[in-house]
C-alpha positions as CSV (number, residue, x, y, z in Angstrom):
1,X,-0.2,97.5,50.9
2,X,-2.5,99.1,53.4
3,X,-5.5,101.0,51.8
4,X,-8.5,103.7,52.5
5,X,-12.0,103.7,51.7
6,X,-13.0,107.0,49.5
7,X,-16.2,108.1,49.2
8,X,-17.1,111.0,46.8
9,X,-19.4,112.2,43.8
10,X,-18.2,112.0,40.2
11,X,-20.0,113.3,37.5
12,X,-23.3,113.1,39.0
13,X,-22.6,109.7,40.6
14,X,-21.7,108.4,43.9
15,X,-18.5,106.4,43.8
16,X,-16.4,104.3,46.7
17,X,-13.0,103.4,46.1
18,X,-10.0,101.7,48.0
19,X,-7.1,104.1,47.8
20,X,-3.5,103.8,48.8
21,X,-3.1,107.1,51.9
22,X,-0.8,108.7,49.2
23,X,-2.3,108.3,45.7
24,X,-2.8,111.1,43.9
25,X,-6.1,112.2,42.6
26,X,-5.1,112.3,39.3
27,X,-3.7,108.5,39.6
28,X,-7.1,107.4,41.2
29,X,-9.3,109.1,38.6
30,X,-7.4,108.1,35.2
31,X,-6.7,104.3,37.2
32,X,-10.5,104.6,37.0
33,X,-11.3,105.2,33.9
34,X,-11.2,109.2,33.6
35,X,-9.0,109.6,31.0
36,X,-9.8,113.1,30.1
37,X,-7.9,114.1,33.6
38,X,-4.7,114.2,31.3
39,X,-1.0,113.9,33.1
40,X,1.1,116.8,31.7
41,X,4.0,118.8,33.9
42,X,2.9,116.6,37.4
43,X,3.9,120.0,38.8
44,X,0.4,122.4,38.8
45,X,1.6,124.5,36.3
46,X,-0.3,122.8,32.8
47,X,-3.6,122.6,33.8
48,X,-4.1,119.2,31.7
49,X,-5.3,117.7,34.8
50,X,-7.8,120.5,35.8
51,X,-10.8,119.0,37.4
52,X,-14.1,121.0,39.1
53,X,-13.7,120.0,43.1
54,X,-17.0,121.4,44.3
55,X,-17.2,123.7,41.4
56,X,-14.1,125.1,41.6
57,X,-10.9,124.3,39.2
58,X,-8.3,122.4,41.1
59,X,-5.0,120.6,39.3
60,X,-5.3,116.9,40.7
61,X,-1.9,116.3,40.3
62,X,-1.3,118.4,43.1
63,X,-4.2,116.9,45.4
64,X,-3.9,113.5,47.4
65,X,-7.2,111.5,46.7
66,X,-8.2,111.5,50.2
67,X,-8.6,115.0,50.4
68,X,-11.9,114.4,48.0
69,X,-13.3,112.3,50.5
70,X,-17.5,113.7,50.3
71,X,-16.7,116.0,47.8
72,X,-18.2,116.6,44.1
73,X,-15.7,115.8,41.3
74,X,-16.7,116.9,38.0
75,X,-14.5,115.7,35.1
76,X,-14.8,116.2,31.0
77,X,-16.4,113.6,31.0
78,X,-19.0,114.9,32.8
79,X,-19.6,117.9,30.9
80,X,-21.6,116.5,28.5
81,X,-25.7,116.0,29.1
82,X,-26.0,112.4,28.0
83,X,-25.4,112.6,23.9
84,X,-26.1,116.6,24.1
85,X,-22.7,118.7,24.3
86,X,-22.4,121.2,26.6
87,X,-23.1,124.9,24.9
88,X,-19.5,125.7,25.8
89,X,-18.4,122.3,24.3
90,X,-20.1,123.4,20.9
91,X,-18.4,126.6,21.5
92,X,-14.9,125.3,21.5
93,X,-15.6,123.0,18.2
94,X,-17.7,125.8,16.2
95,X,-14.5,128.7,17.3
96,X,-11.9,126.0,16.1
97,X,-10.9,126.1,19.8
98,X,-9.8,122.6,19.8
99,X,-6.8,121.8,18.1
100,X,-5.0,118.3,19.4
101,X,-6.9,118.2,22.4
102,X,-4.6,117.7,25.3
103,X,-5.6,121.2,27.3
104,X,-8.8,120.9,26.2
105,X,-10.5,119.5,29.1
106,X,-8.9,121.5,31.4
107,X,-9.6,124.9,29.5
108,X,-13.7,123.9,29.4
109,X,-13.6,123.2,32.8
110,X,-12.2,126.5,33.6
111,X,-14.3,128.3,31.4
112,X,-17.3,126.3,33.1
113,X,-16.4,127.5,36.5
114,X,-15.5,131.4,35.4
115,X,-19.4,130.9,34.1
116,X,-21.1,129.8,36.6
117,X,-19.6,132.7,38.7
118,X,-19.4,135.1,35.6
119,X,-22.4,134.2,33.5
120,X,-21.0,137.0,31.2
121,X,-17.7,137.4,31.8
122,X,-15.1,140.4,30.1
123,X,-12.7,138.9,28.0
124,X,-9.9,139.9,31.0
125,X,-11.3,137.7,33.1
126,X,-11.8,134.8,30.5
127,X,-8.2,135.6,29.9
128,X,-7.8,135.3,33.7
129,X,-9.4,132.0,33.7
130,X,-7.8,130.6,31.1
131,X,-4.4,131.4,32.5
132,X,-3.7,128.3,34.6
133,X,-3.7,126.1,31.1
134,X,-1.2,125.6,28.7
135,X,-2.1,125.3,25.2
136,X,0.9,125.4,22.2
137,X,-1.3,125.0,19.5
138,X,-4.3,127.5,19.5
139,X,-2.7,131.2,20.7
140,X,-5.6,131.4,22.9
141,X,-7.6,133.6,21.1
142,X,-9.9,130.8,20.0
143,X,-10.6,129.4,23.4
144,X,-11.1,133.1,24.9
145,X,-13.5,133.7,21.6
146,X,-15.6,130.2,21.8
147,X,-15.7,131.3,26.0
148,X,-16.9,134.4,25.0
149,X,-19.7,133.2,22.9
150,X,-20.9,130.5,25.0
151,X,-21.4,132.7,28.1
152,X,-25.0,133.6,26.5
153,X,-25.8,130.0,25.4
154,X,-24.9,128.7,28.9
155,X,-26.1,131.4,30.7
156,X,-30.1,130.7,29.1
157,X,-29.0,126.9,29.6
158,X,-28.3,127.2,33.5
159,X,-31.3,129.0,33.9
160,X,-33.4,126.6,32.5
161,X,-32.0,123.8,34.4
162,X,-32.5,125.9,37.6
163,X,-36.3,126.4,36.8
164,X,-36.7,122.7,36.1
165,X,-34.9,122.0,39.8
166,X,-37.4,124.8,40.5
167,X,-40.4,123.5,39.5
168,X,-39.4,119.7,40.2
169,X,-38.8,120.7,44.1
170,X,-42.1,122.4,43.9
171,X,-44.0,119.4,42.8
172,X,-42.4,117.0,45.3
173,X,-43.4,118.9,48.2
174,X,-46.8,119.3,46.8
């Protein structure tokens, strides 16, 4: 079987696989370990599979892993800050946004992109968002409520991790 070298960024770390030229991203991800990438419809239209490709919400079901060659993947996984949940995380537990789990990831990482653009975002576009992910258990008024909520917890978090970049650049050229 003739094979590729891949060389991208997931979750904060620097990763180099042997890929097959026509393996899905989704395929290479969950073969690797990143089973919060879930497989649903294999058509784009779910959202299970939603993954940030250089901060922006992609399905990987529809992407060929070679097309992520030097790029930043960001799963569910990598949402977290070590044992910390993200503010929008605690959002979707505390707003019973979570119900069996299987849109989850791909709803937070949706929501996480719409706020790094949005920081406070109407609920039309959180609705907007949301759209590309399927959920049959919650009615999507939880999700678009915890999203909602978060937007001031992750907006004072983001700034506070920009400051620290901040001042951490400032002391390394000093």
């Amino acid at each position: 079987m003739k094979t590729m070298e891949l060389r991208l960024t997931v979750n904060g770390v620097s990763q180099q696989w042997s890929i097959a030229p026509g393996e899905l991203l989704l395929d290479l991800l969950r073969r690797q370990g990143y089973f919060g990438v879930k497989r649903g419809c294999e058509k784009g239209e779910c959202g299970a599979c939603t993954i940030l490709l250089d901060g922006k919400p992609v399905n990987s079901c529809l992407i060929f892993a070679a097309q992520a060659e030097g790029r930043t993947i960001l799963t569910i996984e990598g949402v977290a800050h070590g044992d910390q949940l993200d503010p929008l995380q605690e959002a979707f537990l505390d707003h019973g946004a979570v119900q069996c789990g299987f849109c989850t990831g791909g709803m937070v990482l949706s929501a996480k992109a719409l706020l790094e653009r949005r920081p406070n975002p109407t609920e039309a576009e959180v609705r907007e968002a949301l759209a590309g992910n399927l959920c049959r258990c919650t009615g999507y008024l939880k999700p678009v409520e915890a999203v909602l909520a978060a937007a001031p917890a992750s907006s004072a978090t983001m700034k506070r991790r920009r400051a620290a970049r901040k001042a951490a650049a400032t002391e390394v050229a000093s």
